[in-house]
MIMARSE-218580 format. One line per field, with one value per residue (C-alpha): x, y, z; residue number from 0. Coordinates in Angstrom, 1 decimal, padded with zeros to 4 digits. Layout:
<rs>
u = c(X; ...);
v = c(Y; ...);
w = c(Z; ...);
nr = c(NUM; ...);
</rs>
This chain:
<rs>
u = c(004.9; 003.6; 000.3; -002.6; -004.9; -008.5; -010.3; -012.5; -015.1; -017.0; -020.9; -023.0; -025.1; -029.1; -031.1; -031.8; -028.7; -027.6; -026.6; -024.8; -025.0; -021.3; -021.2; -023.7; -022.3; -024.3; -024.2; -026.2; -028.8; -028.3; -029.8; -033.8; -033.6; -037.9; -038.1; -035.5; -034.9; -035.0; -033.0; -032.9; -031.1; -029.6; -027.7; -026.2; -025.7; -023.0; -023.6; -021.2; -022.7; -023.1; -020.5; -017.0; -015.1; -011.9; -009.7; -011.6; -013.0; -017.0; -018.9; -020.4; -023.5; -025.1; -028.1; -028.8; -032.4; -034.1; -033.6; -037.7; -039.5; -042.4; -044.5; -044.3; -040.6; -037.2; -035.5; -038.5; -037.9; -034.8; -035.6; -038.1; -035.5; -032.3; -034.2; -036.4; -038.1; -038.1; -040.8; -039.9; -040.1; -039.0; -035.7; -035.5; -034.3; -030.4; -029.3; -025.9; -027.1; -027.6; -024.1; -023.3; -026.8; -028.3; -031.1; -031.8; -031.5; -032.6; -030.6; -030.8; -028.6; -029.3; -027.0; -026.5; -024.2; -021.5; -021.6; -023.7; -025.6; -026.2; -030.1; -031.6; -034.8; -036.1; -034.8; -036.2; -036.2; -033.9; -036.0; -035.3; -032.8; -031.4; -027.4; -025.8; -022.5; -020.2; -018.4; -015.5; -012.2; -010.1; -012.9; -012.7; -015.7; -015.2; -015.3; -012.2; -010.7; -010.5; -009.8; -006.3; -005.7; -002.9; -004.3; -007.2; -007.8; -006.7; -008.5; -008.3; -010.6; -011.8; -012.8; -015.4; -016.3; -019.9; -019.5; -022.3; -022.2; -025.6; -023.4; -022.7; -019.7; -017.4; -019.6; -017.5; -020.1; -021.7; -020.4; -017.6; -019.5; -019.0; -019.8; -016.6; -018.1; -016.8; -019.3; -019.6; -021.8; -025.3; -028.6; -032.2; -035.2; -037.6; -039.2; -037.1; -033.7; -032.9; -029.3; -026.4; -024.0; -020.5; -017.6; -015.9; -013.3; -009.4);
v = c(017.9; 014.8; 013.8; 012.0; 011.1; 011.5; 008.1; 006.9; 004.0; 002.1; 000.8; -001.9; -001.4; -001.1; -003.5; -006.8; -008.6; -011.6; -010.3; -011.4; -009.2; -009.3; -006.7; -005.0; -001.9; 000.0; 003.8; 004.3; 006.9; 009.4; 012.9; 012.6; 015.2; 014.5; 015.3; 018.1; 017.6; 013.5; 011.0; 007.4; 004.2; 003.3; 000.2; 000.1; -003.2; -004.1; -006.4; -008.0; -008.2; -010.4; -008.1; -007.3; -003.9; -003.3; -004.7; -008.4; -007.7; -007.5; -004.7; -003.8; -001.6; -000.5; 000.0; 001.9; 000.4; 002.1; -000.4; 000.1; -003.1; -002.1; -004.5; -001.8; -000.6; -001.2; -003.3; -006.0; -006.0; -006.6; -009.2; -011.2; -011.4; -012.9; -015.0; -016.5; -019.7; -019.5; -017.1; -014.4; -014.3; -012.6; -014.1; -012.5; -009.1; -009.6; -008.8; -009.9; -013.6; -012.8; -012.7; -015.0; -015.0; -014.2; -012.0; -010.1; -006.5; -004.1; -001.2; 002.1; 005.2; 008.9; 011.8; 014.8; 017.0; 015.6; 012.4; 009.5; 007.2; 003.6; 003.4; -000.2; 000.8; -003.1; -006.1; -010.0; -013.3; -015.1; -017.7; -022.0; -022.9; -019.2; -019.1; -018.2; -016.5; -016.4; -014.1; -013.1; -014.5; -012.5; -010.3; -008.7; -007.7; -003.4; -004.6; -006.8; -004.3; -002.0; -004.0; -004.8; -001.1; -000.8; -000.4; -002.6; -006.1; -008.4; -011.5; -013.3; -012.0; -015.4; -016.4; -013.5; -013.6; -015.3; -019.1; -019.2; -019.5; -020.7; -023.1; -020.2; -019.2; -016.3; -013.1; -012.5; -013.1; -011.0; -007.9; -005.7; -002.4; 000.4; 003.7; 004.7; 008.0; 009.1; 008.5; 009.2; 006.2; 005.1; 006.0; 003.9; 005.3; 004.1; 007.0; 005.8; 006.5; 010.0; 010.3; 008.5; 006.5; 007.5; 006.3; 009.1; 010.1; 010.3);
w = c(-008.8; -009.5; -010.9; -010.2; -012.8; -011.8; -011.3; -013.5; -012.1; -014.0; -013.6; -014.9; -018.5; -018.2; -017.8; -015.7; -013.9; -012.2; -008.8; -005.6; -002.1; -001.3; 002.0; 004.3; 005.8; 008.6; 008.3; 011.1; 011.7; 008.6; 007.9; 006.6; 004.1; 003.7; 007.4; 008.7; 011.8; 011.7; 011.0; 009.3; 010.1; 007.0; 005.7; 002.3; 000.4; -002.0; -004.9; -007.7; -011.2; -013.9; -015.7; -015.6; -016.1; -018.0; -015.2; -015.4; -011.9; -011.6; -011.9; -008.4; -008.0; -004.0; -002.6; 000.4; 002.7; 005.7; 008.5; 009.1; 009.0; 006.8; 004.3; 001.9; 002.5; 000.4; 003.1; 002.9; -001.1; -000.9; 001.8; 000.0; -003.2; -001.6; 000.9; -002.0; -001.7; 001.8; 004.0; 005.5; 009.8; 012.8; 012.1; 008.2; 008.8; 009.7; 006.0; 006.7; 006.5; 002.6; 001.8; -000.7; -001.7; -005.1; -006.5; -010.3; -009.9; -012.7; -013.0; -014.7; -015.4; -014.3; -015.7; -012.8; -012.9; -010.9; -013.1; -014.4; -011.5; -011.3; -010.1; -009.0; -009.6; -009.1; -007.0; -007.5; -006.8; -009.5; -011.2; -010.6; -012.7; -013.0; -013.4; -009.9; -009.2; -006.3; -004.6; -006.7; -005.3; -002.9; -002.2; 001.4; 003.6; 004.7; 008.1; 007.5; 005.5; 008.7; 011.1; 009.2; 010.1; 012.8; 016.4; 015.7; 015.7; 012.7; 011.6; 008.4; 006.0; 004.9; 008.2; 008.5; 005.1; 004.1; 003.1; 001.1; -002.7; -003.7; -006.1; -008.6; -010.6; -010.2; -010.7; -014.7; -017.2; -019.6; -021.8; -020.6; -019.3; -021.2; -019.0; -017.8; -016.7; -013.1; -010.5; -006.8; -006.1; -006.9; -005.5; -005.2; -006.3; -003.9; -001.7; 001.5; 000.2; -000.9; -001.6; -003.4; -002.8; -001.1; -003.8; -004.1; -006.9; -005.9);
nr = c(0; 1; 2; 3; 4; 5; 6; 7; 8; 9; 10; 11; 12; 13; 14; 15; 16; 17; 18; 19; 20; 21; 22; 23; 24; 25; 26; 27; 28; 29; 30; 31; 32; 33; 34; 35; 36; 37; 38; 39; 40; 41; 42; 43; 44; 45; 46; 47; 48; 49; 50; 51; 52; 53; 54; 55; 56; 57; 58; 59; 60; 61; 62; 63; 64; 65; 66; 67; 68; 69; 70; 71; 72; 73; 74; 75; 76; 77; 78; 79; 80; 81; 82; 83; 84; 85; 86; 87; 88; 89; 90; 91; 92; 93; 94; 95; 96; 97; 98; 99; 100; 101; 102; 103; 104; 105; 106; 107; 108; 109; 110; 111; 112; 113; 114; 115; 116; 117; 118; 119; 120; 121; 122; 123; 124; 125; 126; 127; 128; 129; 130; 131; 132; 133; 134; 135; 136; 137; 138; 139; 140; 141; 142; 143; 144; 145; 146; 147; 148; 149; 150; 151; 152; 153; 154; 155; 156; 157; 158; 159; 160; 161; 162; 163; 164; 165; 166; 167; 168; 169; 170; 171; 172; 173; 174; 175; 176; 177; 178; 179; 180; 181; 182; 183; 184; 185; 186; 187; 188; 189; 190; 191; 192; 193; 194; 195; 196; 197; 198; 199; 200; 201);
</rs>
């Protein structure tokens, strides 16, 4: 019998980062665990870091936004960070225009008993002159990853993939992170979002 080591993932130290939104994924409408009986229409977004793990790739962290368009929900936060200077409109809301776009997340760790948490418990507008990064080189979007699959659709990933760089470097700066801990994802703590993320340990 042959084994498989348990894998270990690694998240991004506390405390303010350089951030680019490198994937939207809709989940669709997802169990309201405020409101049994109700659901939400959630998206999660996928940021690279200002930090890189042990395998020189970037640290990623993800959010997860109710698709509600509310002055005083996460989505518009998130909304007002990556599309900063400009105003948000009618026109705003698509967060898949944000790819390649940056923002300064602040994150924090939670211990629970099935590991440690990555938390953004703050999103903002990077300020002029900030450092930018890019999206890290031979990244591939999720939706391009499945439609490689057999019986669907191929397309070159960098076709699909967001242009858009803001003139940054390749998201590798900053310390090595040292939490190795395993972790099944990361969570938000803004009232609208009540569960974690989905990576899950092979």
């Amino acid at each position: 019998m042959t084994y498989v080591p348990e894998k270990v993932y690694e998240i991004p130290s506390e405390g303010q980062h350089v951030t680019i939104l490198t994937d939207e994924i809709d989940l669709g409408e997802v169990p309201n665990t405020f409101e049994p009986g109700k659901t939400k229409h959630i998206n999660k977004l996928i940021f690279a870091v200002d930090e890189v793990g042990t395998d020189g790739k970037p640290l990623q962290v993800q959010a997860f936004v109710n698709l509600v368009r509310s002055k005083g929900g996460t989505l518009i936060k998130y909304i007002r960070a990556l599309s900063h200077p400009a105003p948000v409109t009618r026109d705003s809301w698509d967060t898949s225009q944000y790819i390649g776009r940056c923002c300064g997340l602040n994150i924090v760790h939670a211990e629970k008993p099935e590991g440690t948490y990555a938390n953004v418990d703050h999103v903002y507008p990077l300020p002029k002159g900030a450092p930018k990064l890019s999206i890290p080189s031979g990244y591939v979007r999720q939706a391009d990853r499945n439609a490689s699959f057999p019986g669907n659709q191929s397309k070159p990933a960098q076709a699909a993939r967001a242009s858009g760089t803001n003139g940054g470097t390749p998201a590798a700066a900053g310390n090595a992170g040292t939490s190795t801990t395993r972790v099944h994802g990361v969570d938000i703590t803004d009232a609208d979002v009540d569960f974690p993320g989905d990576i899950a340990s092979t």
